[in-house]
C-alpha positions as CSV (number, residue, x, y, z in Angstrom):
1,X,-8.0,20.8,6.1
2,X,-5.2,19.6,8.3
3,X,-3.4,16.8,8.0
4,X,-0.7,15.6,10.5
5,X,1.1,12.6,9.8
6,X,2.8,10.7,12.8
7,X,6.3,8.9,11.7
8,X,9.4,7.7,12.1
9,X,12.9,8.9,10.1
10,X,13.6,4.7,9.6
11,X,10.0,3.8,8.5
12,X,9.9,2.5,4.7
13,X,5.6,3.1,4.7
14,X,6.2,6.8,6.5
15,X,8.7,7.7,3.2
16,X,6.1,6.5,0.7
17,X,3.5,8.7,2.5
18,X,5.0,11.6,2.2
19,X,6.3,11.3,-1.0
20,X,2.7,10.3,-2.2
21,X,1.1,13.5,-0.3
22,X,4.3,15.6,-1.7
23,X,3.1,14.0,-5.1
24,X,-0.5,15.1,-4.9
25,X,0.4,19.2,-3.5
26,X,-1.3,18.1,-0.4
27,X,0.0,19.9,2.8
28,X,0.7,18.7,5.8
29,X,2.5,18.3,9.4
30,X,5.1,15.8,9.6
31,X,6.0,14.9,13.5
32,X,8.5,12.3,14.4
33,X,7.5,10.3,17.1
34,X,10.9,10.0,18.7
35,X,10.4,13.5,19.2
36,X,7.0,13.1,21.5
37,X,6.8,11.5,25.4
38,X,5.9,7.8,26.0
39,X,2.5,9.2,27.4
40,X,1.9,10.9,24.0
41,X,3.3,7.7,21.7
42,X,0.5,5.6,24.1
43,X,-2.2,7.8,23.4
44,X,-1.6,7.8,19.8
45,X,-1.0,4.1,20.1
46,X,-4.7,3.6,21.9
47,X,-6.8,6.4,19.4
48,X,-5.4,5.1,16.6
49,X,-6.2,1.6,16.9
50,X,-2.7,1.0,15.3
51,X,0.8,0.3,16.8
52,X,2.5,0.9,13.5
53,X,3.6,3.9,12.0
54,X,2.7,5.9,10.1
55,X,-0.2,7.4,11.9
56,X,-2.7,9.7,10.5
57,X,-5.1,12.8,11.7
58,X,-7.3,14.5,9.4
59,X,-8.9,17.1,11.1
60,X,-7.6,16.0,14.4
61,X,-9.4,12.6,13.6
62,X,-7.7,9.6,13.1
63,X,-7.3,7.8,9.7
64,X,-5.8,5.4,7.8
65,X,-4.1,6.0,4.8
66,X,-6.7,4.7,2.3
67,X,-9.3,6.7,4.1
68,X,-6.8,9.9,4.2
69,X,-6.8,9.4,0.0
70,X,-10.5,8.6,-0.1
71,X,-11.3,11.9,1.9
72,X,-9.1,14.7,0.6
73,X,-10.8,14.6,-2.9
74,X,-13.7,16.1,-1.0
75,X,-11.7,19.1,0.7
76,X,-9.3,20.5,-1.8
77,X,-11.2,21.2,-5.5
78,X,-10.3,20.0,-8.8
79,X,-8.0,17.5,-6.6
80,X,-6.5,14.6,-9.0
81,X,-4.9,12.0,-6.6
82,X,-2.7,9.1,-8.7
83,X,-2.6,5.8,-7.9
84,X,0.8,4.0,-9.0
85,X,0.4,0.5,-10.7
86,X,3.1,-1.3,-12.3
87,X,3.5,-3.1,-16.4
88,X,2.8,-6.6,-15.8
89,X,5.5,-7.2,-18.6
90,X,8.5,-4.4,-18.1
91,X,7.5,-3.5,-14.1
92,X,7.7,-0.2,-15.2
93,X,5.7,2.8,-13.4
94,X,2.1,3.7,-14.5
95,X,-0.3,6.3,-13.7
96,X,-4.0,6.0,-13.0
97,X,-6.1,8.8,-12.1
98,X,-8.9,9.1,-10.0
99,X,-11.3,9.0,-12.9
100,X,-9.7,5.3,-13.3
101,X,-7.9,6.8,-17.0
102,X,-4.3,5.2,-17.3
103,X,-2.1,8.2,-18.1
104,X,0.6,6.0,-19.7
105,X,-0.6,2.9,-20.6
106,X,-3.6,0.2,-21.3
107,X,-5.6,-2.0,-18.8
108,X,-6.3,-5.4,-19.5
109,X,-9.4,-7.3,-18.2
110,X,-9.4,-11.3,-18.3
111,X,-11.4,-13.3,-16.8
112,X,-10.2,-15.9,-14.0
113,X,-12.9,-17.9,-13.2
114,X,-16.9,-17.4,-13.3
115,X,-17.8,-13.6,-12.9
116,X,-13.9,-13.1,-11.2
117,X,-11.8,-10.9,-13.4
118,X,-8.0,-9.8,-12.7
119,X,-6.7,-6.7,-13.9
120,X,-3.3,-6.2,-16.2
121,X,-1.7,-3.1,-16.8
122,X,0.5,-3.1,-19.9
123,X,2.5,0.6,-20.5
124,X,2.2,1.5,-24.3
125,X,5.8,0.2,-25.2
126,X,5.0,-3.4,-24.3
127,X,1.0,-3.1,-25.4
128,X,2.2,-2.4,-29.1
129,X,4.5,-5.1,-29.1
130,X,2.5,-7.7,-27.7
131,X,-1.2,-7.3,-27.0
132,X,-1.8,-10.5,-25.2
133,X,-1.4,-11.9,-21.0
134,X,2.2,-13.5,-21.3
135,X,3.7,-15.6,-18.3
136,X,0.6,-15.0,-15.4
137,X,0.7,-16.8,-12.7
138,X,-0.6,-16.4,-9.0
139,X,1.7,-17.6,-6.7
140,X,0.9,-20.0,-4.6
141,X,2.4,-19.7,-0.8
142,X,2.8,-22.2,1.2
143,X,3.9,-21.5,5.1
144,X,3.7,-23.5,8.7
145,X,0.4,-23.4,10.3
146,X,-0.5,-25.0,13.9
147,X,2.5,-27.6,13.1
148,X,1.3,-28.1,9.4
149,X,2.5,-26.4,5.7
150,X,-0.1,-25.5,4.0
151,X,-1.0,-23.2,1.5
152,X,-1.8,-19.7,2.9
153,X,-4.9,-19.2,0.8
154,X,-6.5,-22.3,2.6
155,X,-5.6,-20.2,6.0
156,X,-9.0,-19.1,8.2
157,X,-8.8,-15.1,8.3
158,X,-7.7,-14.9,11.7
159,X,-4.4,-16.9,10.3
160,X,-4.3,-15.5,7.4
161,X,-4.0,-11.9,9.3
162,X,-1.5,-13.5,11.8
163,X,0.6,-14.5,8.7
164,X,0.4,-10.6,7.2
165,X,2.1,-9.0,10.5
166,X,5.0,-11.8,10.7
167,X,8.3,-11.0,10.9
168,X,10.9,-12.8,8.6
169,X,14.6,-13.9,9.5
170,X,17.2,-13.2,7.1
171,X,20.2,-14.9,8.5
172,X,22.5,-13.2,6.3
173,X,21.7,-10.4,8.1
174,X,22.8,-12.0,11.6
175,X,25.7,-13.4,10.3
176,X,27.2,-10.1,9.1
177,X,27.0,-9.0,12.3
């Protein structure tokens, strides 16, 4: 099994890759794309399908990260890969496995609407102290659409995928300058 992974020494998702493949033992080949030609960043660019970083080969195929994790179980034996997830009450790191077994903590299954259920992760500390769904709430975000503010939820998916790659301003940022 090779993996290479494709990255940049600035990138925030390239970091979390490879401390989640350093986290699961899995090997692989890390190559900075500053390092490559503009010919060989735009043929990445067009077999990938992506123009963000981090890009992925398995096996000289291209891959995306969920794939990558949803593959590798089948190449290396007795493989446990962890998935992070977070204590709804204390935000504090839990483990699942891949058999879906929290490591460190309890999952909690209520029930949203007909047949719609969201899951809770409570870590043991705050499960014995209080067993119950305290302060839930989905957030509601609202954002300007074709000259309109409405609530992205409402958006049609082409929208609603336009509003996932924006880029904020922070104009604290431009004014330190």
């Amino acid at each position: 099994m090779e993996v290479k992974i494709y990255t940049s020494p600035t990138c925030f998702h390239c970091k979390d890759l490879i401390k989640k493949l350093n986290d699961n033992n899995i090997k692989f080949e890390n190559i900075f794309t500053d390092t490559l030609k503009s010919e060989e960043i735009d043929y990445l660019i067009q077999e990938a399908k992506t123009s963000s970083l981090p890009i992925i080969t398995l096996n000289n195929r291209f891959v995306s990260e969920e794939e990558l994790f949803e593959i590798i179980p089948f190449f290396i034996e007795d493989t446990k890969i962890n998935k992070i997830i977070r204590c709804h009450d204390c935000d504090k790191e839990l483990t699942l496995n891949n058999e879906g077994e929290i490591i460190d903590g309890k999952l909690l299954k209520y029930e949203k609407d007909e047949n719609k259920f969201i899951d809770v992760y409570k870590c043991n500390e705050c499960f014995n102290t209080d067993h119950s769904l305290r302060n839930y709430q989905e957030t509601e975000v609202y954002s300007r659409v074709v000259g309109y503010i409405r609530p992205v939820n409402q958006w049609n998916d082409g929208k609603a995928e336009e509003f996932k790659v924006r880029k904020t301003f922070d104009m604290e940022k431009v004014i330190d300058r």
